[in-house]
N, C-alpha and C positions, 0 to 999 in steps of 0.2 A: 494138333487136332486131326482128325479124322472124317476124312469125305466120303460118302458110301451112296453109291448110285443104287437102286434098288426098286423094284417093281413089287405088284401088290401081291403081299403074302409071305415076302422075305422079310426074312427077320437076321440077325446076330444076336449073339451074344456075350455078357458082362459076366465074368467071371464063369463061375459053374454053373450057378443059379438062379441069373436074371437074363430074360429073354424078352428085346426089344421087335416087337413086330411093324412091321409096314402096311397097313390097314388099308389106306387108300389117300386121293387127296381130291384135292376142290381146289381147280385153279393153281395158279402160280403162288399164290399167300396162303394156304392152308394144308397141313398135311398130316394124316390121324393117324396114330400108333397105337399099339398096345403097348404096355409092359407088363412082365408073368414074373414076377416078383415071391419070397417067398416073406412072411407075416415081418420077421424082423428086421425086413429091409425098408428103410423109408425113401420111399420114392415121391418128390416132393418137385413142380414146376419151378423154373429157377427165377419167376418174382417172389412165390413163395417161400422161396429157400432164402433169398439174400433178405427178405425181411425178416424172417427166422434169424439168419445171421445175424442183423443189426441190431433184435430184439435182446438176441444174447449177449452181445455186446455192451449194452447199456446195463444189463443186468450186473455185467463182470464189470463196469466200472461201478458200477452201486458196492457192490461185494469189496472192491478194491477200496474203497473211499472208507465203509464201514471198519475195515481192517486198519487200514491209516490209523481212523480216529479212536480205535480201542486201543494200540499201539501207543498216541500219545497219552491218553489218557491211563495209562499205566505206567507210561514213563514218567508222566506229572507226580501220578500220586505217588509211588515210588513200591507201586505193585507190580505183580507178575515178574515175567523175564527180562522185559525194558524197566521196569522199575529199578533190579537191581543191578540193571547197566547204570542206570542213571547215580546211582547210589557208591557202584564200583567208581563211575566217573569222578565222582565227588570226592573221592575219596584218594582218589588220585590227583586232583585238582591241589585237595590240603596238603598234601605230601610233595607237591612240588612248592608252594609257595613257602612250606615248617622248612625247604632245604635238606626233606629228608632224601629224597632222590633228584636227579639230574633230569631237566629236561630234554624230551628224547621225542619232538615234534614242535613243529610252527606254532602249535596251540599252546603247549607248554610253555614254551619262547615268549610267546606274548603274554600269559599268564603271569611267567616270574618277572617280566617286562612290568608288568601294569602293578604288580607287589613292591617292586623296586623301588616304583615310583610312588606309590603312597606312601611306603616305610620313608622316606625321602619329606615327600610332603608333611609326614607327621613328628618326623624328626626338625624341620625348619619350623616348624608349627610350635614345638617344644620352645626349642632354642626363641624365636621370637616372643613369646610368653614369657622365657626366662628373663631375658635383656626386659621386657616392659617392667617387670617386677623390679626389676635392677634399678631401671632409672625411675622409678617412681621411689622403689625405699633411697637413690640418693636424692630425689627434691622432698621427700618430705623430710630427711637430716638436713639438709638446709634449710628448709622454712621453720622447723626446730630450733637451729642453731640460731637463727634469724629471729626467733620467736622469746629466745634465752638471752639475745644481745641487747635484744630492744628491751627489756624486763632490767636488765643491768644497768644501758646505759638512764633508765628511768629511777632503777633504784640508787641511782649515782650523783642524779641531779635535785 
C-alpha cells in the first residue's frame, strides 16, 4: 500500500486517466477528495464496493446452483450433453457386467464384483429350487409307493 502525505490541492494520479485530488480536511477523522474520473470508470466507496461484491457473489452462487440443477436434470432425463454421458455410462456399465470388456476402474471392479455376486446368488437360488423339487418328487414316490403297498397289503387280506 501506499502512504502519500499531501497538502490541499495535491493531487496524484491512477493510471492515465483518473486524478485523485486532496480537497481539504476537518480534523484528524475527516478528509475530502475529489476524484476526475472518466464516464467508464466506476469509482465506487469501498463499503459500497464490498457490498456490490457480496451482492455479486450471491448472484454467482444462484447462477452456479441453477447450472447444477439443469446439469442434473439432463443427466436424469437422459438429455442434453450429461444426458448422453449418462447413457455412454450405461452402456458401459452393461459391457462390463455382458463380459464384454475388462474392468479398467474401482467402479468397474465393484460393478463386476456386485454381478458376480448375484449371478452367484441366482445360481444357489436355481440349484436350491432344484434339490427342493428333487426331494419333494422323492417323498411324493414314496407316499406313492406307500399308498400302492397299503392298497396291496388290503387287497391281500
Amino acid at each position: 500500500m501506499l502512504y502519500i502525505t499531501m497538502h490541499e490541492g495535491d493531487y496524484f494520479m491512477v493510471g492515465d486517466n483518473v486524478k485523485i485530488v486532496f480537497d481539504h480536511s476537518r480534523g484528524r477523522n475527516q478528509v475530502f477528495i475529489g476524484v476526475d474520473a472518466p464516464r467508464d470508470v466506476q469509482v465506487l466507496r469501498g463499503e459500497i464496493y464490498e457490498n456490490k461484491v457480496a451482492e455479486l457473489a450471491v448472484k454467482g452462487d444462484r447462477k452456479a446452483q441453477t447450472a447444477k440443477k439443469k446439469i442434473l436434470a439432463d443427466y436424469e432425463t437422459g438429455t442434453g450433453r450429461y444426458g448422453a454421458q449418462k447413457a455412454s455410462q450405461a452402456e458401459h456399465a452393461r459391457q462390463v457386467l455382458a463380459g464384454e470388456i475388462k474392468p479398467t476402474n474401482e467402479h468397474d471392479r465393484k460393478l463386476a464384483a456386485t454381478a458376480k455376486t448375484r449371478q452367484h446368488a441366482q445360481e444357489l437360488s436355481e440349484k436350491l429350487i432344484q434339490t427342493y423339487d428333487e426331494q419333494e418328487s422323492k417323498y411324493n414316490m414314496r407316499k406313492e409307493s406307500r399308498a400302492e403297498r397299503a392298497k396291496e397289503v388290503l387287497a391281500g387280506n
